[in-house]
C-alpha positions as CSV (number, residue, x, y, z in Angstrom):
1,X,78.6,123.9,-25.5
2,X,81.9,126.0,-24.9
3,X,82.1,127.5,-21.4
4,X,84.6,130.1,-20.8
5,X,86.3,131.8,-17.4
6,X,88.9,133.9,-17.2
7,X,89.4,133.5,-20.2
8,X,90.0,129.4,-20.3
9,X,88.2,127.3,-22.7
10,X,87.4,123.7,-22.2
11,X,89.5,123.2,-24.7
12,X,92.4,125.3,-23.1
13,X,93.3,122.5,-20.9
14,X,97.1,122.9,-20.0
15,X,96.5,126.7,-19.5
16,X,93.3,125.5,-17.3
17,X,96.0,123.9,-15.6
18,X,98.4,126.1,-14.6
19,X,95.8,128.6,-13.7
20,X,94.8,126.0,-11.0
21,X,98.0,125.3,-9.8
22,X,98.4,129.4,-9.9
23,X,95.0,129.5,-7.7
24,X,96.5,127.3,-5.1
25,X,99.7,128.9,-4.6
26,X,97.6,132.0,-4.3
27,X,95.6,130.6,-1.5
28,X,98.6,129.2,0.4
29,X,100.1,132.7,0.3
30,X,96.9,134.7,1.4
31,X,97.0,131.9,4.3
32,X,100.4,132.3,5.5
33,X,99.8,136.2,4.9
34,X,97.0,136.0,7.8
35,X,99.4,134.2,10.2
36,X,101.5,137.2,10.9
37,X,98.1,139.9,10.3
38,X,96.2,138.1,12.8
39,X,98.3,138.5,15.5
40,X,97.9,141.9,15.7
41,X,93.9,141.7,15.6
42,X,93.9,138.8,18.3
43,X,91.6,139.7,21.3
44,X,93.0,139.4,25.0
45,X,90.4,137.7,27.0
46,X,91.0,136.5,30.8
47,X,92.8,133.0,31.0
48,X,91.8,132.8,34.5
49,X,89.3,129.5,33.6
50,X,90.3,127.7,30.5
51,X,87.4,126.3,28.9
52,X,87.3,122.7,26.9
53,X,87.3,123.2,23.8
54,X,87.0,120.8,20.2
55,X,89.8,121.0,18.1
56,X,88.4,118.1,16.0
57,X,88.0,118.8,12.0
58,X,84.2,118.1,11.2
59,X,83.0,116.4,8.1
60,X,81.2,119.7,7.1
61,X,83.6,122.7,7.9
62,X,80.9,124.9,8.9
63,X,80.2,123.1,11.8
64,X,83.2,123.9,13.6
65,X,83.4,126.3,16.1
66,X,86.5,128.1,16.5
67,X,85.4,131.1,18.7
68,X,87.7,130.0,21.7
69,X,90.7,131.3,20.0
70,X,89.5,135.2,21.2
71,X,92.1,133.7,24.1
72,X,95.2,133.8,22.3
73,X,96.6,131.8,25.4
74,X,95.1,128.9,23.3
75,X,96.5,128.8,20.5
76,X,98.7,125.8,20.0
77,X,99.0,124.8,16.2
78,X,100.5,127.0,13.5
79,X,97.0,127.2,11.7
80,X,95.2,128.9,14.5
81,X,96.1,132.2,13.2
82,X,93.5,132.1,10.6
83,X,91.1,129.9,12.5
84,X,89.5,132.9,14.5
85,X,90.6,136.1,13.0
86,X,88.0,139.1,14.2
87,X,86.5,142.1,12.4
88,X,86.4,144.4,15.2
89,X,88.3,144.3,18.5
90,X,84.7,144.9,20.9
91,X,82.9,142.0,18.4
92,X,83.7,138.8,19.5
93,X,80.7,137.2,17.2
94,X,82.0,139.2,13.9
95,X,84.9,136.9,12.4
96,X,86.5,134.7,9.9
97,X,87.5,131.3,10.1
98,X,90.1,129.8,7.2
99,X,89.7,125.8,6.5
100,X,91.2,123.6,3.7
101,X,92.4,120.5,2.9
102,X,94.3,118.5,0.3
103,X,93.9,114.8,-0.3
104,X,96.2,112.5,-2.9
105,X,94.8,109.0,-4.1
106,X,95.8,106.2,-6.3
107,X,92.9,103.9,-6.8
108,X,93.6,100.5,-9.5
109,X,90.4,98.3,-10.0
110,X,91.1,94.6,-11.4
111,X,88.2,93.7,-13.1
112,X,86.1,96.0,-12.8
113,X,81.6,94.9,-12.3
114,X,83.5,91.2,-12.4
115,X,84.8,91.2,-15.7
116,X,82.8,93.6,-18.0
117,X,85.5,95.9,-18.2
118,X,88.4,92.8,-18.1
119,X,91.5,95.0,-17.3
120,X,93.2,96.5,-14.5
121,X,92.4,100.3,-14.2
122,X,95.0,102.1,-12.4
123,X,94.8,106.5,-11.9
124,X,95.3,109.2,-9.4
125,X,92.6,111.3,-8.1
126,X,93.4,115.0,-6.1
127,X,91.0,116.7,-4.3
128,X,91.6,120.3,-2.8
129,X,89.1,122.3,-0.7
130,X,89.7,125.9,0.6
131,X,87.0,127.4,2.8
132,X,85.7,130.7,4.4
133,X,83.3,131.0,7.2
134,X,82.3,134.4,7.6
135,X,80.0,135.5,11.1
136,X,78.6,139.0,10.8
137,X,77.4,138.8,14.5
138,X,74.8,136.4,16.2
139,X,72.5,136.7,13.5
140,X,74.6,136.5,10.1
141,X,76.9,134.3,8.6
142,X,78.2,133.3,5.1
143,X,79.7,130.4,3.9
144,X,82.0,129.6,0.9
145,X,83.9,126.6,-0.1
146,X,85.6,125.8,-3.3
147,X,86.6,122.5,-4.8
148,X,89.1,121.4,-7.0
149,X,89.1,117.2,-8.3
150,X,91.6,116.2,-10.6
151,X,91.9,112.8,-12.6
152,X,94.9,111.8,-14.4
153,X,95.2,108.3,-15.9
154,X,92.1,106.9,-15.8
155,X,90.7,104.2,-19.1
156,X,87.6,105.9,-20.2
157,X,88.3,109.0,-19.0
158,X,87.3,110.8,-16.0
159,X,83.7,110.1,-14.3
160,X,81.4,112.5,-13.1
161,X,82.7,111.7,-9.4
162,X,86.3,111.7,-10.0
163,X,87.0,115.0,-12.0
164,X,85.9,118.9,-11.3
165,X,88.3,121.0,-12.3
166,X,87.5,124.4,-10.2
167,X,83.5,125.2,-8.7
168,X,82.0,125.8,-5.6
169,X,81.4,123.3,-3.4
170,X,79.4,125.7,-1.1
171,X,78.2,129.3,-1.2
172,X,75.2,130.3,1.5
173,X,73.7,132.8,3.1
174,X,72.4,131.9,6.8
175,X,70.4,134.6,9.1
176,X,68.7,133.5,12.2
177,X,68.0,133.9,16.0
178,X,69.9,133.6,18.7
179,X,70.3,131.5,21.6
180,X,71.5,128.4,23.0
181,X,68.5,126.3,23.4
182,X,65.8,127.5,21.2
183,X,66.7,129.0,17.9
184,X,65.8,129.1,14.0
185,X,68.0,129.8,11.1
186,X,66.8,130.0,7.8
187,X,70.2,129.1,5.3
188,X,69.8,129.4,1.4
189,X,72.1,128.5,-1.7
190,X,74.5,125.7,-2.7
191,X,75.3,123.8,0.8
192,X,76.5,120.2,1.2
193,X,73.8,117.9,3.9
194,X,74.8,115.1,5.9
195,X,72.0,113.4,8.1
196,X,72.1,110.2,10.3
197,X,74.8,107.5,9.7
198,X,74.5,108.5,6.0
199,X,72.7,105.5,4.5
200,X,69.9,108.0,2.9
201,X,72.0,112.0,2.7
202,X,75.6,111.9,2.6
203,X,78.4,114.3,0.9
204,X,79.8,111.6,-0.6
205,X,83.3,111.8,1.2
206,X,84.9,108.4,-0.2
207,X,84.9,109.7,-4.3
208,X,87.1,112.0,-5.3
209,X,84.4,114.7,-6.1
210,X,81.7,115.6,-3.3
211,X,78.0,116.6,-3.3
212,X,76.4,119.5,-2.5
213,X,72.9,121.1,-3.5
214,X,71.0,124.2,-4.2
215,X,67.9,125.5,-2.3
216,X,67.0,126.4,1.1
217,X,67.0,124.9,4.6
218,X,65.3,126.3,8.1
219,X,67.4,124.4,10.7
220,X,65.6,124.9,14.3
221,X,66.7,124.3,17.9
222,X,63.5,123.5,20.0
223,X,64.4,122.5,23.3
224,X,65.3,118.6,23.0
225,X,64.6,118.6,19.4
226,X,66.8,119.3,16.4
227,X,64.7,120.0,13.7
228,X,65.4,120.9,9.8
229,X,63.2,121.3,7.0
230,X,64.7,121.6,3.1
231,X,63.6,122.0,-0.6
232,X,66.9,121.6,-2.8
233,X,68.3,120.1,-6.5
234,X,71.3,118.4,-6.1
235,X,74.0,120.0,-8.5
236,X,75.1,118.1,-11.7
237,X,78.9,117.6,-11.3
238,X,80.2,119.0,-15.0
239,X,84.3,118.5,-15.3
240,X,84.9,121.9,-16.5
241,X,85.2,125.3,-14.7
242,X,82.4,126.7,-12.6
243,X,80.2,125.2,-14.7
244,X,78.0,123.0,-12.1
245,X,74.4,124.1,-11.9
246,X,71.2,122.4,-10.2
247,X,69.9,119.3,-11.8
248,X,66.4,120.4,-12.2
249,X,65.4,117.0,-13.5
250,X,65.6,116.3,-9.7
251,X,64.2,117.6,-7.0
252,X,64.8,116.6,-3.4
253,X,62.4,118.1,0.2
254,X,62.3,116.7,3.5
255,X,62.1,117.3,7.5
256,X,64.7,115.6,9.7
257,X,64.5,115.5,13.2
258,X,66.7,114.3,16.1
259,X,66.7,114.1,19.9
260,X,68.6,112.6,22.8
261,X,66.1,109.9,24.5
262,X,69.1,108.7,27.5
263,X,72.0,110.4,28.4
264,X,73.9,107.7,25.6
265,X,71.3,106.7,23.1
266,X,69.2,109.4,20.9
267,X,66.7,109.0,17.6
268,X,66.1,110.5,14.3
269,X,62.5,110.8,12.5
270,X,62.2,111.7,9.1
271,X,60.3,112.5,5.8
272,X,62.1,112.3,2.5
273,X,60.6,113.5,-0.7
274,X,62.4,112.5,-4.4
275,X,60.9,113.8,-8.0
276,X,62.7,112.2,-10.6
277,X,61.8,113.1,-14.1
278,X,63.7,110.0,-15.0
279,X,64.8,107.1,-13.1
280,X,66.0,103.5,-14.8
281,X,65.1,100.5,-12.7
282,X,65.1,96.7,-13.8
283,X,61.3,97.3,-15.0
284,X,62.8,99.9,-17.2
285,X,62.4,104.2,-17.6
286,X,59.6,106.2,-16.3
287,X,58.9,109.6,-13.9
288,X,59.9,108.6,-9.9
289,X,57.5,110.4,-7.3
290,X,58.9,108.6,-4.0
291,X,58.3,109.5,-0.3
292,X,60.5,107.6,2.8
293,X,59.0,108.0,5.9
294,X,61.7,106.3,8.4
295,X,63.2,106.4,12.1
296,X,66.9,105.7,13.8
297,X,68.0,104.8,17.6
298,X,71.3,104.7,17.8
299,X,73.9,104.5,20.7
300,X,77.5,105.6,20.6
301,X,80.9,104.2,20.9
302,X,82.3,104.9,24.2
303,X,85.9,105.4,24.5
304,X,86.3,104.6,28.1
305,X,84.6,102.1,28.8
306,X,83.3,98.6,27.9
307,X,79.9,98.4,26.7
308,X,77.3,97.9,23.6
309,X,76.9,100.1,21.0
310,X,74.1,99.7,18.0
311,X,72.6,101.7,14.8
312,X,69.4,100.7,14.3
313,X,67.5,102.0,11.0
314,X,64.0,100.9,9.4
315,X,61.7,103.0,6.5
316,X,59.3,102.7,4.1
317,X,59.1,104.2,0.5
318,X,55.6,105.1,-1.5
319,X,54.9,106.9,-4.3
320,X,55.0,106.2,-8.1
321,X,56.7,104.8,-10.6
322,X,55.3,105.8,-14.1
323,X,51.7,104.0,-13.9
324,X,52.9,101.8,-11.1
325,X,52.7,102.1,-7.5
326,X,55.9,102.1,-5.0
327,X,56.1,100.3,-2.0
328,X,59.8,99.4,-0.6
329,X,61.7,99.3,2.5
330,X,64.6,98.2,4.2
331,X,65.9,97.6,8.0
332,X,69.7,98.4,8.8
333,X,71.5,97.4,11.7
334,X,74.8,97.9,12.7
335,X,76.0,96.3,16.6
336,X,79.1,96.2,18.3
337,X,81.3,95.6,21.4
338,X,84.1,97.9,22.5
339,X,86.9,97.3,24.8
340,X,89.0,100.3,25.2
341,X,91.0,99.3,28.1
342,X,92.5,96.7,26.5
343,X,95.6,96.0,24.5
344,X,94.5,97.6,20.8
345,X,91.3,98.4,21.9
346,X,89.4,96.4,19.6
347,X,85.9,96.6,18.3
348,X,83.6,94.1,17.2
349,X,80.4,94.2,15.3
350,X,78.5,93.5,12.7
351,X,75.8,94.8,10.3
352,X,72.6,93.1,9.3
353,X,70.8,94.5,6.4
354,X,68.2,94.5,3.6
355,X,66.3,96.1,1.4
356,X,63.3,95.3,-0.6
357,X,63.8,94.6,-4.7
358,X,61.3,94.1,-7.4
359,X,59.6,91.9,-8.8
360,X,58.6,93.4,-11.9
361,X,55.2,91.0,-12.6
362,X,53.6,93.2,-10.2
363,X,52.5,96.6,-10.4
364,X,54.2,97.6,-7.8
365,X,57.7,99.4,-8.2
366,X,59.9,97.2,-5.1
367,X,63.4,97.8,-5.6
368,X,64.7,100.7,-2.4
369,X,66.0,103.5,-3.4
370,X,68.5,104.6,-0.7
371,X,68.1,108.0,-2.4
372,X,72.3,110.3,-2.1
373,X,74.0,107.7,0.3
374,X,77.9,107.6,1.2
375,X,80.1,106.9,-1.4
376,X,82.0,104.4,0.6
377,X,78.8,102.3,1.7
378,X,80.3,98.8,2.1
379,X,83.8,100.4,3.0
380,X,86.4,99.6,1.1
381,X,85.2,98.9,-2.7
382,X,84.2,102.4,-2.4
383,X,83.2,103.2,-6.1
384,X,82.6,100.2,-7.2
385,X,81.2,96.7,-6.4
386,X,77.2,96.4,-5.5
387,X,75.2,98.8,-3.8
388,X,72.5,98.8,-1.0
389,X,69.5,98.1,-3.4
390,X,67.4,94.7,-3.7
391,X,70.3,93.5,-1.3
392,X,70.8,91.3,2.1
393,X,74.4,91.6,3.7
394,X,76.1,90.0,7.0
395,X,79.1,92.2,7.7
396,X,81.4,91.1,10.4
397,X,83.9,93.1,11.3
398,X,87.2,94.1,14.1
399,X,88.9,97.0,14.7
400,X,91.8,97.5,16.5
401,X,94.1,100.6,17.3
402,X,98.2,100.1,17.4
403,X,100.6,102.2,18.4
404,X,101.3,105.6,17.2
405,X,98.1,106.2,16.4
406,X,97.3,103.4,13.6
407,X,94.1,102.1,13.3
408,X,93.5,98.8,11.3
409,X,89.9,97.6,10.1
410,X,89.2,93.7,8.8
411,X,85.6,92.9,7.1
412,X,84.1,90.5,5.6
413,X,80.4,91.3,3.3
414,X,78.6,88.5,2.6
415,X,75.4,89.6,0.1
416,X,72.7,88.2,-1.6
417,X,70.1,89.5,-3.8
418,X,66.2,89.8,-1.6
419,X,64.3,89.5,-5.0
420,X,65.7,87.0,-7.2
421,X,63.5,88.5,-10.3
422,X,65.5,91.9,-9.3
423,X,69.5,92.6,-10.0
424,X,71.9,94.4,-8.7
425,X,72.5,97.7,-8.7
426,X,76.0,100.2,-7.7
427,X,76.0,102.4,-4.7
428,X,74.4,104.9,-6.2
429,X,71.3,103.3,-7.6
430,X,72.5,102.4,-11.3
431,X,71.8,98.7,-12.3
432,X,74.7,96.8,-13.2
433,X,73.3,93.4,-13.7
434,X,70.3,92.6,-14.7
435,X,68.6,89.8,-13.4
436,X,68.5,87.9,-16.9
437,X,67.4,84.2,-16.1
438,X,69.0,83.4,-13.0
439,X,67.4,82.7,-9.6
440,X,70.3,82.6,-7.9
441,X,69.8,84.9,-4.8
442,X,74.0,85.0,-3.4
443,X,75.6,87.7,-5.0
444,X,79.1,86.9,-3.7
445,X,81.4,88.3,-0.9
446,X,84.4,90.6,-0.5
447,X,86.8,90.2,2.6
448,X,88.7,93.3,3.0
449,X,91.2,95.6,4.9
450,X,91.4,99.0,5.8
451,X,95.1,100.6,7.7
452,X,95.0,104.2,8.5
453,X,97.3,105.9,10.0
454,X,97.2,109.7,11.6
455,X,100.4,111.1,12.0
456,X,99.3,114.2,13.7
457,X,96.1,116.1,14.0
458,X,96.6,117.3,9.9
459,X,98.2,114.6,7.7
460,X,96.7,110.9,7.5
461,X,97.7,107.9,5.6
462,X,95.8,105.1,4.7
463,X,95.8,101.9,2.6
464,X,92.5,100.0,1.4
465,X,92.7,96.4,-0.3
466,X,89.4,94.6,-0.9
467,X,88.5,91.3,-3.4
468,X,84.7,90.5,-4.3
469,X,85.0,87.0,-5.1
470,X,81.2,86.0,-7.5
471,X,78.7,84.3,-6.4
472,X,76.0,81.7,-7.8
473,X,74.1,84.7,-9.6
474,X,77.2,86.6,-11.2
475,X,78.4,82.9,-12.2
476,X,75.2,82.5,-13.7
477,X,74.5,85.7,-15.9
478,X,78.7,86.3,-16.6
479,X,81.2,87.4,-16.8
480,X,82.2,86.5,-13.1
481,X,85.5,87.6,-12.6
482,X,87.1,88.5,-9.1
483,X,86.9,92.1,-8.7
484,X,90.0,93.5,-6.8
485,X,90.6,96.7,-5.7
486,X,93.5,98.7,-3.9
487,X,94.2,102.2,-3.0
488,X,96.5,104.6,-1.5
489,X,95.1,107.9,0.6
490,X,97.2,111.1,1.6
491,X,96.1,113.7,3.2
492,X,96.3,116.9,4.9
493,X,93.6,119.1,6.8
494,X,93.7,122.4,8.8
């Protein structure tokens, strides 16, 4: 199928390129042309109580709340300008906010699923995001974000997560009530979601390429409780230009609550829904109707004092599978100790997990399905390695903090297979090797390291080097190479 914008053609790609590049100059200048304009429309607002304010960038832009810049005393960093810039001089709750960010990596995979692809892979990945957060009041706001991924040098070409040449990443309408404690906002169009620690709904942060979906969530305030309800299709990634549209092979509902039980520790509750016209398991091909009822208590990091911190997750899946039943599960833990007031203020922890697999003489689909989890489950390895299905992992792991604001991560994942008659399967649900003859249950283990450095509050660095060495069941159904993987991360946010 051709697709055509602006006058580009799929098959146009070098002037598909420069009209990109052309795009992002574009945005940089409309930026730096509302530095100077929103001076002028800066409200004056008494400075006799400054307030504490968040100047941290959130995972989903439209979270952040920029409002407190009406008191131009605050502003500090050269991007404030277009982080509050008001409609209306008498409207404080009418106004725009400007995000973006640009991110650089060079990824190279040795050996890649242990030796079925038995070369090193070596390629740069670019991701740009410009946003728009519009507030039309205290009952109206709109929200558009676009995406650029780029993939140059890659064997085999681009994957679906590594290359989108120009779409939107978001584009919603959101009208509601309003109020501090108890409020409900009903938010419709393509929007990314990002519940929990992200085992189950995640945008997909580590691969070049993010997710987002189409429908319609009502997010609710009810005294202690958050609550959100949602019906959406998450969006095929195509490479091309503003060609993504709903995957309507899929289709994705839920409820997610959460609440504050203790001043530190808090819970989720949920109900997941998943229609899948199509899903490929070891037992083979048929129609997926699975529903994950689960629950979370979780507990912080402090970063003042000593103390325990834990993630605690358990669930159940049902449904059907074809003519077969489902029944699966899995239990995720994650504990650790914190001592900030120490030299480097290291944490240690460790993760304890499983998940159910298959055993395919039943008629009874077993294998988890952890449904649109991060890309970067196990860390580094983050697009590729195994994934958390028909899996048990120990995951040990220290983190310290250096000067200058360096942070430097050490792991070790030990993994093995809960249903020998099941195989393994990548992070996000594909199977990669098939259980074949082997009973061997350990998979194999990857030691790894993670250094990041932020050099201010917009530009970080950071360095990933990871090595899955096989285990009896890779040895067993071969190859059974040692995967090794590298990478190198630049970015900038504001």
């Amino acid at each position: 199928m051709r697709i055509e914008f602006l006058g580009i053609s799929n098959g146009n790609s070098r002037r598909g390129a420069d009209i990109i590049h052309m795009g992002r100059i574009a945005c940089l200048l409309v930026g730096f042309a509302l530095l100077d304009s929103s001076r002028i429309l800066a409200q004056s607002v008494s400075t006799d109580q400054v307030p504490e304010v968040s100047r941290k960038y959130q995972l989903l832009r439209e979270d952040e709340d920029w409002t407190f810049l009406r008191n131009p005393e605050l502003k500090q960093d050269r991007w404030d300008q277009i982080k509050y810039i008001p409609f209306h001089r008498n409207a404080a709750s009418s106004y725009l906010t400007i995000a973006g960010e640009a991110r650089e990596v060079w990824e190279q995979i040795g050996n890649d699923n242990w030796g079925q692809e038995p070369y090193t892979n070596g390629y740069l990945n670019e991701r740009y995001m410009l946003s728009f957060d519009f507030h039309y009041g205290e009952h109206i706001s709109s929200f558009v974000e676009l995406k650029s991924g780029l993939n140059s040098f890659r064997d085999g070409g681009p994957r679906p997560i590594d290359e989108k040449k120009l779409d939107f990443q978001a584009g919603f309408l959101e009208v509601g009530t309003a109020g501090s404690t108890n409020w409900v906002k009903l938010r419709t169009g393509r929007q990314e979601m990002e519940y929990g620690s992200g085992r189950l709904i995640d945008v997909r942060e580590g691969p070049n390429v993010r997710l987002s979906f189409d429908g319609f969530k009502i997010k609710s305030n009810l005294n202690a409780w958050k609550i959100d309800g949602f019906a959406m299709r998450p969006d095929l990634d195509n490479p091309g230009f503003f060609d993504n549209a709903p995957n309507h092979a899929v289709g994705f509902w839920g409820v997610y609550s959460t609440r504050a039980l203790t001043k530190s520790i808090s819970m989720d509750a949920y109900y997941l829904g998943l229609d899948r016209k199509r899903a490929t398991f070891e037992r083979g091909t048929a129609r997926e109707l699975r529903h994950t009822i689960g629950s979370r208590i979780y507990r912080a990091q402090s970063a003042e004092k000593a103390g325990w911190d834990f993630d605690d997750e358990a669930l159940w899946q049902f449904g059907t599978f074809g003519s077969a039943n489902i029944k699966a599960w899995t239990v995720a833990s994650d504990t650790g100790y914190s001592l900030p007031n120490m030299r480097l203020k290291p944490r240690f922890s460790a993760k304890a997990d499983i998940s159910s697999g298959d055993n395919p003489q039943t008629n009874s689909l077993g294998t988890f399905n952890p449904l649109f989890p991060m890309g970067n489950y196990f860390g580094v390895l983050a697009t590729t390695g195994p994934g958390p299905l028909n899996f048990v992992d120990i995951h040990p792991r220290v983190q310290t903090q250096l000067p200058r604001s360096v942070t430097v991560s050490t792991d070790w994942l030990f993994q093995w297979r809960e249903n020998v008659l099941d195989g393994v399967y990548s992070v996000p649900g594909t199977l990669i090797r098939a259980a074949g003859n082997s009973r061997a249950r350990y998979v194999g283990d990857r030691p790894g390291t993670e250094v990041r450095w932020q050099a201010d509050r917009h530009i970080w660095f950071q360095a990933d080097y990871g090595v899955f060495y096989p285990g009896g069941f890779l040895k067993q159904t071969q190859p059974s190479r040692n995967l090794n993987y590298w990478a190198l991360w630049a970015g900038y946010k504001f």
